[in-house]
gemmi code that builds the backbone of each chain (N, CA, C; Angstrom):
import gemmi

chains = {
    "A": [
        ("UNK", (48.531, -10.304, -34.574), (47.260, -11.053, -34.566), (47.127, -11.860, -35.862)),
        ("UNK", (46.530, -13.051, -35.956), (45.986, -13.563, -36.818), (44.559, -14.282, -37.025)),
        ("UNK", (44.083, -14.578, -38.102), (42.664, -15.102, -38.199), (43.009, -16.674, -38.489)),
        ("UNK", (41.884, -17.419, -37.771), (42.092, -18.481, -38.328), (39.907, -18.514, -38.583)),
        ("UNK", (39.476, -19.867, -39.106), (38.301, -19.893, -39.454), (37.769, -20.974, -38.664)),
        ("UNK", (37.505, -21.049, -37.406), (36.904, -22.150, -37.015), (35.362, -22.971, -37.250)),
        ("UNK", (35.226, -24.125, -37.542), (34.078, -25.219, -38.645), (33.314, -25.618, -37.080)),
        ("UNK", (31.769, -25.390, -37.672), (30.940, -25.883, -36.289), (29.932, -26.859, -37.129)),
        ("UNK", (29.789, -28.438, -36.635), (29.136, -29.183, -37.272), (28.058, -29.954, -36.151)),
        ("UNK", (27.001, -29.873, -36.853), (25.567, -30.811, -36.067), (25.564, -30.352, -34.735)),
        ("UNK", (25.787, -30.826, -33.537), (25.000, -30.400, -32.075), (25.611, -29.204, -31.772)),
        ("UNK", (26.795, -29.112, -32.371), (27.915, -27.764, -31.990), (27.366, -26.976, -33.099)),
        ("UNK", (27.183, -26.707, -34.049), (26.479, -25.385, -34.997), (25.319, -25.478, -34.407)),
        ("UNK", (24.368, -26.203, -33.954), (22.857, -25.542, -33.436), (22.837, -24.815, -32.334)),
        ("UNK", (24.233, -25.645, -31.281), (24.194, -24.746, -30.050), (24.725, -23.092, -30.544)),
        ("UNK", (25.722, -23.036, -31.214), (26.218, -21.681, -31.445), (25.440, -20.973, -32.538)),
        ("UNK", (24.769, -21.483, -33.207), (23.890, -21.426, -34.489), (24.747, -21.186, -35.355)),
        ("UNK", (25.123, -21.108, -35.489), (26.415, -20.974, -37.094), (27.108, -22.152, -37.532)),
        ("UNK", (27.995, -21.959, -38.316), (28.595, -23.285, -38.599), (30.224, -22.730, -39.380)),
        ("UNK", (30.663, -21.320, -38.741), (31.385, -20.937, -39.359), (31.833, -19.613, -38.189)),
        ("UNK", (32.918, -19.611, -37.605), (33.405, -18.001, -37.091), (34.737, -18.279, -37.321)),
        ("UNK", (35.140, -16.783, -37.797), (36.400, -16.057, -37.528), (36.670, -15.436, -36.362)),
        ("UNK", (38.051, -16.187, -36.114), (38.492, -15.720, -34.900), (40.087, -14.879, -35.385)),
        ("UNK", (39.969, -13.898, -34.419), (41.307, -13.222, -34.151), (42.344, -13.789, -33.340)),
        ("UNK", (43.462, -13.929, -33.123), (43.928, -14.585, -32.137), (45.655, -14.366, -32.135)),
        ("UNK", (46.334, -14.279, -31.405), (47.319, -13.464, -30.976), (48.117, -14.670, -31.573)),
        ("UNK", (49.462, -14.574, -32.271), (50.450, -15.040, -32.727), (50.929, -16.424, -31.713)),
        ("UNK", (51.087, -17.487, -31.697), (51.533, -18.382, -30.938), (49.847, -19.051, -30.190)),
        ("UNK", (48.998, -18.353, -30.069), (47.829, -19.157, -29.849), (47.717, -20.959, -30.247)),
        ("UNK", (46.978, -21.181, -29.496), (46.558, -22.724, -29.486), (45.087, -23.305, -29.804)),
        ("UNK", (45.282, -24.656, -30.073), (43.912, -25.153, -29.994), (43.181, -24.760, -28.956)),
        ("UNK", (43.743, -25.003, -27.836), (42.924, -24.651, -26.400), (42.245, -23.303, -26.570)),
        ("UNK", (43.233, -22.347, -27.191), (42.886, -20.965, -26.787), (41.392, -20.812, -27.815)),
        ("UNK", (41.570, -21.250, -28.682), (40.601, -20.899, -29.948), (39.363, -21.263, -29.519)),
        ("UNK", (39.329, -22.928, -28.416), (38.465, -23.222, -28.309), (37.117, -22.185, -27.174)),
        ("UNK", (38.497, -22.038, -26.254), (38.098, -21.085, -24.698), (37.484, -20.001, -25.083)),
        ("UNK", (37.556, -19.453, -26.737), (36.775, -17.796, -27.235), (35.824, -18.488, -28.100)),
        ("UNK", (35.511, -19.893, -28.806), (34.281, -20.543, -29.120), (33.546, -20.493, -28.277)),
        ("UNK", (33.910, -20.741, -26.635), (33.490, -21.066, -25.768), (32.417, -19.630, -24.864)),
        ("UNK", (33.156, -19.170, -25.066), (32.507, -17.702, -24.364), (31.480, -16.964, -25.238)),
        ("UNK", (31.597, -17.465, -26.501), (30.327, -16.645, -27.393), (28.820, -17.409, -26.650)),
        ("UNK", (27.731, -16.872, -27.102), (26.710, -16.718, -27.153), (26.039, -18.447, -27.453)),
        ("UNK", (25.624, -19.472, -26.927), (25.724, -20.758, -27.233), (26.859, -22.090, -26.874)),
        ("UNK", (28.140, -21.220, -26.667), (29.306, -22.083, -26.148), (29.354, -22.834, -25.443)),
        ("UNK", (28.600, -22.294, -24.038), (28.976, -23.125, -23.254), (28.358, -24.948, -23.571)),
        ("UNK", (27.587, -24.981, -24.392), (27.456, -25.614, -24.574), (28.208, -27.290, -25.598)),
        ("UNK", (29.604, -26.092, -25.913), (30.838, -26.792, -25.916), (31.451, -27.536, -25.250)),
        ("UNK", (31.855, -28.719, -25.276), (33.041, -30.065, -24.460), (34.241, -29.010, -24.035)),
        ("UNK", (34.780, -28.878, -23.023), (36.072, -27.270, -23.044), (37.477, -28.332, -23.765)),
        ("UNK", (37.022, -29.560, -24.006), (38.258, -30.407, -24.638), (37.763, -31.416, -25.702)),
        ("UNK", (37.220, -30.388, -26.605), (36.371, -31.479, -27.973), (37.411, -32.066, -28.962)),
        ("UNK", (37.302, -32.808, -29.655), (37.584, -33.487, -30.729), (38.001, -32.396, -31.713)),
        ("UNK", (39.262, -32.240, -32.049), (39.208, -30.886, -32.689), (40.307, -31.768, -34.496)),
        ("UNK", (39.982, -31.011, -35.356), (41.152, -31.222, -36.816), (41.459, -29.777, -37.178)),
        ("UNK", (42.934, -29.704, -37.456), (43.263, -28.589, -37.860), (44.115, -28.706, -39.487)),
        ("UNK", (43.319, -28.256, -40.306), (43.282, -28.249, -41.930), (43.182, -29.938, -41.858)),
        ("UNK", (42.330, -30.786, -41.724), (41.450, -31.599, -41.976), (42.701, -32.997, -41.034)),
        ("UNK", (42.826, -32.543, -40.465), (44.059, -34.133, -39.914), (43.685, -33.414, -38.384)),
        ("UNK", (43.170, -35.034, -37.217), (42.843, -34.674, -36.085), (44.147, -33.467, -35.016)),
        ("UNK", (44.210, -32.937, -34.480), (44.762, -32.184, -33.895), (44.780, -32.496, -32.356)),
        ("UNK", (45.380, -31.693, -31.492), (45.603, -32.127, -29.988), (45.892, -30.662, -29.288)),
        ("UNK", (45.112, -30.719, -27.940), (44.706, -29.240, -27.816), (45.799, -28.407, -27.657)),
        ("UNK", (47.142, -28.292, -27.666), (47.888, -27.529, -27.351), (48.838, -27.454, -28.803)),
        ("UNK", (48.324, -27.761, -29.756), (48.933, -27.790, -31.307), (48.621, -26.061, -31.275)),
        ("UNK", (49.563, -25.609, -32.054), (49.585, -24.368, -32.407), (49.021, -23.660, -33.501)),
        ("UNK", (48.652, -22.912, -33.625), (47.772, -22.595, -34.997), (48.299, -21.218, -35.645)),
        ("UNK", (47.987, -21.466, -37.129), (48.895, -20.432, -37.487), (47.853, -19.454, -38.508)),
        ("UNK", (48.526, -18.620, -39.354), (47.311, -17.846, -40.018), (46.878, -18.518, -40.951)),
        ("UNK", (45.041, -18.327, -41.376), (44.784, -19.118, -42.196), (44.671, -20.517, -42.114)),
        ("UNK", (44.609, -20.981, -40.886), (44.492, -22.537, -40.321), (43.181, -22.806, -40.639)),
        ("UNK", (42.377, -24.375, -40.665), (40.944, -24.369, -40.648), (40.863, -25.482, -39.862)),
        ("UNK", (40.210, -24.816, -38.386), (39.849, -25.473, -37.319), (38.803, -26.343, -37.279)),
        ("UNK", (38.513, -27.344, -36.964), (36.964, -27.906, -37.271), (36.604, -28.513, -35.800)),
        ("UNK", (35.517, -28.350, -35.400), (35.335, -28.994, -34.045), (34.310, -30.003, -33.931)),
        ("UNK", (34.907, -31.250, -34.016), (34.134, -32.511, -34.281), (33.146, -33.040, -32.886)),
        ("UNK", (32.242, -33.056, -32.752), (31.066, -33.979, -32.061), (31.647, -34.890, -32.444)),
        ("UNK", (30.780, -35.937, -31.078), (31.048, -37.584, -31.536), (30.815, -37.901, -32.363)),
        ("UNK", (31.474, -38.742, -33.521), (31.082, -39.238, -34.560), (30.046, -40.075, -34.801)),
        ("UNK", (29.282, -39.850, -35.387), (27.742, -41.072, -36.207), (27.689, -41.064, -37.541)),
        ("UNK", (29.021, -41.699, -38.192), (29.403, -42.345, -39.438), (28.504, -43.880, -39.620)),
        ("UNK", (28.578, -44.214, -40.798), (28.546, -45.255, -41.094), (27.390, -45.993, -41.151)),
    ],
    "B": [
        ("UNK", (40.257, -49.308, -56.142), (40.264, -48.483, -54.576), (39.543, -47.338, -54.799)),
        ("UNK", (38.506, -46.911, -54.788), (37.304, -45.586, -55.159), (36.978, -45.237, -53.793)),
        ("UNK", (36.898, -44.084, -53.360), (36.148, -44.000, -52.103), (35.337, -42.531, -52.256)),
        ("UNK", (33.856, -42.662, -51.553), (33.186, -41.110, -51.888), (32.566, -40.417, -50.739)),
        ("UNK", (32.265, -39.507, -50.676), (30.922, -38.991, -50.152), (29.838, -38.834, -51.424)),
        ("UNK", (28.656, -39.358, -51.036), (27.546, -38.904, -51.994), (26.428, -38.490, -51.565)),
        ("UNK", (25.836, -37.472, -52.664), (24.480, -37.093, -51.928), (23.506, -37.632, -52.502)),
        ("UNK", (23.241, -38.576, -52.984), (22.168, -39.421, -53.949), (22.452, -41.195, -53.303)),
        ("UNK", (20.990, -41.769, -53.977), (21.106, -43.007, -53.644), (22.466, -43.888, -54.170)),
        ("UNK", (23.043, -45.287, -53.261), (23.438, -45.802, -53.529), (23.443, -47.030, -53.840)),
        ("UNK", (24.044, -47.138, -55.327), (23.583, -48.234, -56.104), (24.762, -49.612, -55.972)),
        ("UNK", (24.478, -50.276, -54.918), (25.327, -51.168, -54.401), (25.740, -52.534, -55.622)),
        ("UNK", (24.739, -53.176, -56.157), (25.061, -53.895, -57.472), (25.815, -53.266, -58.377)),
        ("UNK", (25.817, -51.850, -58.381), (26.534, -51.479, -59.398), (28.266, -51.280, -58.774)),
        ("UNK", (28.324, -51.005, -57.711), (29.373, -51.175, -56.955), (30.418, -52.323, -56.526)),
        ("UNK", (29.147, -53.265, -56.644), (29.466, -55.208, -56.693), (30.786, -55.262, -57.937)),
        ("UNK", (29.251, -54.769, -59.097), (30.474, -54.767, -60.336), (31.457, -54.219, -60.576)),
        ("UNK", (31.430, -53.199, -60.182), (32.903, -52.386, -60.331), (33.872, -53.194, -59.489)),
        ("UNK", (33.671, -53.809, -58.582), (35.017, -54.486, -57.504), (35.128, -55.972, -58.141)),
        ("UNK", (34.457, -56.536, -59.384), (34.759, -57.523, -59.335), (35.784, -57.795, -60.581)),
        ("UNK", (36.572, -58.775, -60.755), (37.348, -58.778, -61.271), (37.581, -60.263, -61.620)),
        ("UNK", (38.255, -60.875, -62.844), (38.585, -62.199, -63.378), (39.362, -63.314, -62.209)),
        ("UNK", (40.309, -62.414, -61.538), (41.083, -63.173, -60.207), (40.519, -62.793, -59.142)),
        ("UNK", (39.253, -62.408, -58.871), (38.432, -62.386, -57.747), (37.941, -63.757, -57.542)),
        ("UNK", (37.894, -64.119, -56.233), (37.279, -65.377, -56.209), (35.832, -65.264, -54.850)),
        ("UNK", (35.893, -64.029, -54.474), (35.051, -63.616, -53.466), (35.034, -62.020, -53.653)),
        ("UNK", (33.734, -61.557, -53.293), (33.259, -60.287, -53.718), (32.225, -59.676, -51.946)),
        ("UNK", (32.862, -59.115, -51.257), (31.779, -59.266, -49.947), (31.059, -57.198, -49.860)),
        ("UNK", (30.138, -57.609, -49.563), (29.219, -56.105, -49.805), (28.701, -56.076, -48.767)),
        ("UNK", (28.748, -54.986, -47.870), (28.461, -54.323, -46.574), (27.383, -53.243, -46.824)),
        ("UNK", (26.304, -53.509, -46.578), (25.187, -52.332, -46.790), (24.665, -51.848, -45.320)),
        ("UNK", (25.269, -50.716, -45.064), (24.366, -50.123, -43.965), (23.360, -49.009, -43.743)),
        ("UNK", (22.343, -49.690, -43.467), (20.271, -48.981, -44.275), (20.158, -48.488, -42.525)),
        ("UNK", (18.909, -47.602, -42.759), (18.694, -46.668, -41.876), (17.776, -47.754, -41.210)),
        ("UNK", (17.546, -47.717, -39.715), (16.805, -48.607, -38.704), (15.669, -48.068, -38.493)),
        ("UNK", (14.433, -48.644, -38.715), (13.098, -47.770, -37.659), (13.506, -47.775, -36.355)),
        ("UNK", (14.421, -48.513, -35.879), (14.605, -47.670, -34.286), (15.818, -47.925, -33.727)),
        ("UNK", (15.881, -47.271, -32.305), (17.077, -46.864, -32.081), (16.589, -46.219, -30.552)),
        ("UNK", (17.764, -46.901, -29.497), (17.673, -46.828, -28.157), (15.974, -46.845, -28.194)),
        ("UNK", (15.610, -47.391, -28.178), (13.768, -47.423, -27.819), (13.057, -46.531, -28.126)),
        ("UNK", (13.188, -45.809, -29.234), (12.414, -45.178, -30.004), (12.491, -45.405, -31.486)),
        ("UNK", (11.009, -45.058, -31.805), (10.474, -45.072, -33.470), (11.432, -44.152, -34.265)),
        ("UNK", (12.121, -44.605, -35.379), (12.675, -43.629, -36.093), (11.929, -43.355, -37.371)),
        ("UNK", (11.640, -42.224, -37.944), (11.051, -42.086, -39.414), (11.861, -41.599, -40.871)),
        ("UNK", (13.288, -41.474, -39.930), (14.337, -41.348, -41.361), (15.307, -40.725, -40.126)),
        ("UNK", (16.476, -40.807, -41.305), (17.936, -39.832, -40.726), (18.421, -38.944, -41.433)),
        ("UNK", (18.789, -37.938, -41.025), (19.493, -36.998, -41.974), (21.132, -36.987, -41.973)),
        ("UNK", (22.042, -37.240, -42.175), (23.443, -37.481, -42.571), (24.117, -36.255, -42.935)),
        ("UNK", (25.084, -35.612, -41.753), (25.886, -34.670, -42.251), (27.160, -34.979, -42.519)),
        ("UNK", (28.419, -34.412, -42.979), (29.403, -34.491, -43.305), (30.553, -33.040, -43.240)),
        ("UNK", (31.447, -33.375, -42.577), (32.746, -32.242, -43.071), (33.498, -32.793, -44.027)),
        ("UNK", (32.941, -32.928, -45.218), (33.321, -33.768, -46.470), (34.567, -33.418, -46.869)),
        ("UNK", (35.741, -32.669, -46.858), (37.128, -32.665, -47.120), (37.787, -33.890, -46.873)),
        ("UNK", (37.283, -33.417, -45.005), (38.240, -34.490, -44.263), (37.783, -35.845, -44.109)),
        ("UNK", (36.311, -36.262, -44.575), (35.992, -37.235, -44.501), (36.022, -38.207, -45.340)),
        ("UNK", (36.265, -37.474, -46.719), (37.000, -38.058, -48.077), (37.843, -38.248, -47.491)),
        ("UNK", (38.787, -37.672, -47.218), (40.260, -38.223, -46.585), (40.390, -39.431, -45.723)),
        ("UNK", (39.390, -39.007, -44.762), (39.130, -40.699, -44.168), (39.046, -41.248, -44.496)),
        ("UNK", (37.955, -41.548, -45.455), (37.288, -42.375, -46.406), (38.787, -43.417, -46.970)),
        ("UNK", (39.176, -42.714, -47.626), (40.434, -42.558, -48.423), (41.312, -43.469, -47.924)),
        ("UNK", (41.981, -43.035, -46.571), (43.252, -43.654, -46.016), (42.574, -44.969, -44.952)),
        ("UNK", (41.067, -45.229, -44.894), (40.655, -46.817, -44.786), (40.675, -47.542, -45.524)),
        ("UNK", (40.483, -47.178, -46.505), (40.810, -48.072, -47.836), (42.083, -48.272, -48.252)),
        ("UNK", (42.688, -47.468, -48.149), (44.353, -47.904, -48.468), (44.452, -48.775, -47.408)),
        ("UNK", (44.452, -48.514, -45.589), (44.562, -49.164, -44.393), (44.191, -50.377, -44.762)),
        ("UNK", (43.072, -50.835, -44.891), (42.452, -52.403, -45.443), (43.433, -53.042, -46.445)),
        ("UNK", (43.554, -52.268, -47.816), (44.322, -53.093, -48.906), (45.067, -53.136, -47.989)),
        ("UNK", (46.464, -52.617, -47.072), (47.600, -53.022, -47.161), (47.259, -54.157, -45.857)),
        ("UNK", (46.370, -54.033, -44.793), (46.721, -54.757, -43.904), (46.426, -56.294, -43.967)),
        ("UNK", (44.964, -56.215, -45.328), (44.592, -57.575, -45.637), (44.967, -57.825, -46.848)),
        ("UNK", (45.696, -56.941, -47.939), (46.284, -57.662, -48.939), (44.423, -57.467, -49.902)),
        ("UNK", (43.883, -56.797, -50.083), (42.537, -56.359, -50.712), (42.377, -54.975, -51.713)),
        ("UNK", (43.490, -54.652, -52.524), (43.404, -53.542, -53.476), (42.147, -53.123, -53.786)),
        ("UNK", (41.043, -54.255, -53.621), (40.097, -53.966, -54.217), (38.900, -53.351, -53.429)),
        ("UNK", (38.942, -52.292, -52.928), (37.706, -51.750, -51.685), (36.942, -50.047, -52.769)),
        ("UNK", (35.625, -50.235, -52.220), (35.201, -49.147, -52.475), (34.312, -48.674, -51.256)),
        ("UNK", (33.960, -47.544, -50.933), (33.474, -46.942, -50.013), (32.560, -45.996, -50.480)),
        ("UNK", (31.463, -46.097, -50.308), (29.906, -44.764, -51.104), (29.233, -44.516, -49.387)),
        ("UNK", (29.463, -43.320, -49.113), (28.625, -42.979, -47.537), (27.974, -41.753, -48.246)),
        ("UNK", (26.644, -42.194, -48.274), (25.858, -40.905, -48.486), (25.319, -40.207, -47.217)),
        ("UNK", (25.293, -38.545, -47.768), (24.652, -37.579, -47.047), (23.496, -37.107, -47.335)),
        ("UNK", (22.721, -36.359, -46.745), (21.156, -36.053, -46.728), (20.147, -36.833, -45.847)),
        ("UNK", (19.044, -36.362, -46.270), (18.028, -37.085, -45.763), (17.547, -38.668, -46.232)),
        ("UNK", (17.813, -39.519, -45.446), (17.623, -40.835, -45.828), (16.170, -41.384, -45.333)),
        ("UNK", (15.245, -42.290, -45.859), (13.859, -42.655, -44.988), (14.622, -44.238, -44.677)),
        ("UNK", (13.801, -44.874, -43.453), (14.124, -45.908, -43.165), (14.277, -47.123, -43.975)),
        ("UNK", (15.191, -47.761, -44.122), (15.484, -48.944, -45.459), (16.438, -48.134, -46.203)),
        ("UNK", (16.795, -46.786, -46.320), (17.831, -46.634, -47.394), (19.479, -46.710, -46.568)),
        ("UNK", (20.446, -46.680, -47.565), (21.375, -47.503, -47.539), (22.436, -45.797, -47.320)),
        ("UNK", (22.811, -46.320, -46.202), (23.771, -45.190, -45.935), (25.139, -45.014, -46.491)),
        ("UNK", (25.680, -45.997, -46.271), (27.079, -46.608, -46.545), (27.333, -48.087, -47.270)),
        ("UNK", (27.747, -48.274, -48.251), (27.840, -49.197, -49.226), (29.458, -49.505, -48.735)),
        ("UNK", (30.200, -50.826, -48.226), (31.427, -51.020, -48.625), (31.549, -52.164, -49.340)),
        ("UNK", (32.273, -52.386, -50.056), (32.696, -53.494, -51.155), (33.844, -53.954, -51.193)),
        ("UNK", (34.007, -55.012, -50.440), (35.418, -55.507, -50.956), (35.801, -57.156, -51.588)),
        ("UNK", (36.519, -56.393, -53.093), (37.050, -58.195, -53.767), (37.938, -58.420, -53.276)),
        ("UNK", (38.375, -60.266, -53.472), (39.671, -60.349, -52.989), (39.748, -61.953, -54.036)),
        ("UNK", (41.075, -62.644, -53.762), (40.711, -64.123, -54.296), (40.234, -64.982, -53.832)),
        ("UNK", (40.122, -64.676, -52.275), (39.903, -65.629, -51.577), (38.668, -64.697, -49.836)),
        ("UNK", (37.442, -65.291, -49.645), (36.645, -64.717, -48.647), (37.236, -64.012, -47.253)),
        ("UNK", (38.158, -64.958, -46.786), (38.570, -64.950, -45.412), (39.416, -63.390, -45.248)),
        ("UNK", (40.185, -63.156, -46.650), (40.152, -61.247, -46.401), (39.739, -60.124, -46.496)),
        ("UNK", (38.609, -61.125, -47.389), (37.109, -60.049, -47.933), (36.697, -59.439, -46.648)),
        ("UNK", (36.137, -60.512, -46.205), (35.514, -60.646, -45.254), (36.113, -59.480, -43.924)),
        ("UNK", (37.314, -59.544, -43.902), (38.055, -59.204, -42.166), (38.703, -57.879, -43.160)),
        ("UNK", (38.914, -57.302, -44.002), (39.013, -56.235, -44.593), (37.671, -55.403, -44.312)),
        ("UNK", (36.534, -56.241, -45.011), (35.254, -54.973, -44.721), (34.579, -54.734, -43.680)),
        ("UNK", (34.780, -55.691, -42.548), (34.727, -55.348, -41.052), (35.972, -54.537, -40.894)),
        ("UNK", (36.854, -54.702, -40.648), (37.833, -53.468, -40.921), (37.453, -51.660, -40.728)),
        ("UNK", (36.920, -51.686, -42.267), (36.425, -50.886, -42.579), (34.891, -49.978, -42.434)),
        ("UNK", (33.964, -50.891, -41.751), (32.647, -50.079, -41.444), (33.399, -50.147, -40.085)),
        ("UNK", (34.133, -50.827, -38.894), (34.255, -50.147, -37.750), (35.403, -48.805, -38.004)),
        ("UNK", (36.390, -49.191, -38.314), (37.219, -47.402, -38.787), (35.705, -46.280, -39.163)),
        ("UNK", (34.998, -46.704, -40.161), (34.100, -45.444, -40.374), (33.772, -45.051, -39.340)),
        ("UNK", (32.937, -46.068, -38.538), (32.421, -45.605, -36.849), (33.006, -44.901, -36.377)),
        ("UNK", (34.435, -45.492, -36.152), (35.098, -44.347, -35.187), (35.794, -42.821, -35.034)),
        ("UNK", (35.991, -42.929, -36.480), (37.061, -41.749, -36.874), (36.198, -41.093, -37.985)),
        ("UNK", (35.292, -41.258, -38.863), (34.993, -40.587, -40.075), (34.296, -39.462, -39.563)),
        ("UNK", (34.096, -37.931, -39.796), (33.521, -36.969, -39.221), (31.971, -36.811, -40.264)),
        ("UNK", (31.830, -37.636, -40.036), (30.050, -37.973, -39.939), (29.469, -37.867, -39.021)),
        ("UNK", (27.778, -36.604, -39.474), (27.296, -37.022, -37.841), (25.409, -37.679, -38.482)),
        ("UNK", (25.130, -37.862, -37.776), (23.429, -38.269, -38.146), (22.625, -37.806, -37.480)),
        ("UNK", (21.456, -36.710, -37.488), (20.166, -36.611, -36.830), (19.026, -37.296, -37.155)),
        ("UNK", (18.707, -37.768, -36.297), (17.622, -38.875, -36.224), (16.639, -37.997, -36.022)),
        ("UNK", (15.165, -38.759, -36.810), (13.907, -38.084, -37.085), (12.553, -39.059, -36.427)),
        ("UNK", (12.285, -38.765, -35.651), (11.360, -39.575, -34.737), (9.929, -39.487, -34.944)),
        ("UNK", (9.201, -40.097, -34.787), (7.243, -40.276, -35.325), (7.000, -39.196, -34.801)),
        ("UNK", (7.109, -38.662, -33.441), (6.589, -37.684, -33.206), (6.927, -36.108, -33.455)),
        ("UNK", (8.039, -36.577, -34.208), (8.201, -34.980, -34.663), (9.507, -34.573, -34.755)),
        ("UNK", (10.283, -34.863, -33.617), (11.594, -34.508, -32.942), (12.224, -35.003, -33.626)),
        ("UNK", (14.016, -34.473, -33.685), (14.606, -34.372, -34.481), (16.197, -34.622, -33.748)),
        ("UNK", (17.025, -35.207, -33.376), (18.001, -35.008, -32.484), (19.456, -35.842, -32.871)),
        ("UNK", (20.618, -35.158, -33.135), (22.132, -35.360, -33.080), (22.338, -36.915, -32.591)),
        ("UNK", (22.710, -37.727, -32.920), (23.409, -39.100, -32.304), (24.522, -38.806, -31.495)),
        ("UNK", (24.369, -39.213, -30.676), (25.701, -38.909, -29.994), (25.885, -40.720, -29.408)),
        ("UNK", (26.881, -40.986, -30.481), (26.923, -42.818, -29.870), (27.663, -43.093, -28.749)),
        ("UNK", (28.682, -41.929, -27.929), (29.443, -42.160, -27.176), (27.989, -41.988, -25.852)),
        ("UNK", (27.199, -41.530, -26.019), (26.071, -41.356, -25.127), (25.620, -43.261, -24.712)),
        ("UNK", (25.036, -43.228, -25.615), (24.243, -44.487, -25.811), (25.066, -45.817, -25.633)),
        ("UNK", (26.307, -45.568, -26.261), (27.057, -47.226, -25.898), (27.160, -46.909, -24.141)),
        ("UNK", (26.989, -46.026, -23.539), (27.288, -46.035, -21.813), (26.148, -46.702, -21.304)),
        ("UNK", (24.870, -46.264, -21.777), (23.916, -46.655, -21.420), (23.763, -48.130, -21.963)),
        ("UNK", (23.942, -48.440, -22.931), (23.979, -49.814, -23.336), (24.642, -50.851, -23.308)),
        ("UNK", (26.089, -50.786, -23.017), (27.219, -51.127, -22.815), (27.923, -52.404, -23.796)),
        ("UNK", (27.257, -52.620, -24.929), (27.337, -53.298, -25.568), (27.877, -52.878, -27.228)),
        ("UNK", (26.739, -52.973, -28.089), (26.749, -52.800, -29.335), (26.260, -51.207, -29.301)),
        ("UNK", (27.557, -50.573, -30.496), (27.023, -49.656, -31.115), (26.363, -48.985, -31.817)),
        ("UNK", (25.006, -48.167, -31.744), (24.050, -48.282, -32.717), (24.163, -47.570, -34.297)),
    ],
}
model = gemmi.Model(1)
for chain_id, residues in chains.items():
    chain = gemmi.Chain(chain_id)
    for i, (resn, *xyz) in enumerate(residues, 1):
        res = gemmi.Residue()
        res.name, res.seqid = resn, gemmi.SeqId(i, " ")
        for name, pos in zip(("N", "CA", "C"), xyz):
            atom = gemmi.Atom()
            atom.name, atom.element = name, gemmi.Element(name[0])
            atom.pos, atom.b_iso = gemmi.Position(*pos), 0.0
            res.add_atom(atom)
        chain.add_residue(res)
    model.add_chain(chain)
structure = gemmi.Structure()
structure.add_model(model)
structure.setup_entities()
């Protein structure tokens, strides 16, 4: 098993209320997978099941692999600028 | 080439000066201020979040993107976070050059890259109280035009 730290920002931290979980997640896990146990907590569903995701700050693609100590971030549409 | 996140006002003249230079022959400044409204409602300020690592980083590799594609070393980028009231200045870009015509198509360049890719988000603060996430991929459907 490993931990990675998945980042919840603006419509996605209010739905889950946090802005921060540790997840456990079995060796060879994926973006997808990380997202599918964001997804099942308490607020999730209110998750995209295929969001905008960066893994240690460079965009990512859902079947990228994640390793220990990764930092997941799950981006809403952007309203920069 | 400076690029930031900030949480305080931004002082765009002072930004002018920093980009200008003796072989500058054009200096172009992009100020983008908070709107009283938006899709047909009153706005009374915005609040501006950030995943500021990666958005420095963005920040960062548009500005390099611009110098190299228009030949413009000279770009700065100030996107502040927090609570802004209507009229203040969200995003400051600045770019010198010797000549307008790359000023110019460099700092368009650069406020649409912010749009699209910078992990900025904004909640909008409405007269009556309410408080709600932008979601621009919402609104350009409904509008089909310009992005707000």
């Amino acid at each position: 098993m490993m931990t990675i730290r998945a980042l919840l920002f603006a419509s996605y931290a209010d739905a889950l209320q946090r802005d921060a979980v540790d997840l456990a997640l079995p060796a060879g896990a994926t973006v997808r997978d990380a997202i599918e146990r964001l997804r099942a907590l308490p607020g999730g569903a209110l998750l995209p099941a295929a969001p905008l995701v960066a893994v240690n700050q460079e965009f990512a693609r859902a079947d990228r692999e994640l390793a220990a100590g990764d930092e997941l971030a799950v981006i809403p549409p952007v309203a920069g600028g | 080439m400076r690029t930031a996140i900030v949480g305080r006002a931004i002082d765009a003249a002072s930004l002018g000066a920093e980009a200008a230079a003796p072989e500058c022959g054009a200096v172009v400044t992009f100020i983008g201020t908070v709107r009283d409204h938006n899709d047909g409602r009153r706005v009374s300020g915005i609040e501006y979040a950030a995943y500021t690592a990666m958005a420095e980083r963005e920040l960062a590799a548009i500005a390099r993107e611009a110098a190299s594609r228009f030949g413009t070393p000279a770009v700065i980028i100030e996107h502040r976070v927090g609570r802004l009231a209507v009229g203040e200045a969200s995003i400051v870009i600045v770019v010198g050059h010797a000549h307008r015509a790359a000023a110019y198509d460099a700092s368009r360049y650069v406020i649409e890259q912010v749009k699209r890719r910078v992990p900025i988000w904004k909640r909008e603060e409405y007269a009556d109280g309410t408080r709600e996430w932008v979601d621009p991929t919402r609104a350009a459907e409904a509008v089909g035009s310009e992005t707000p």
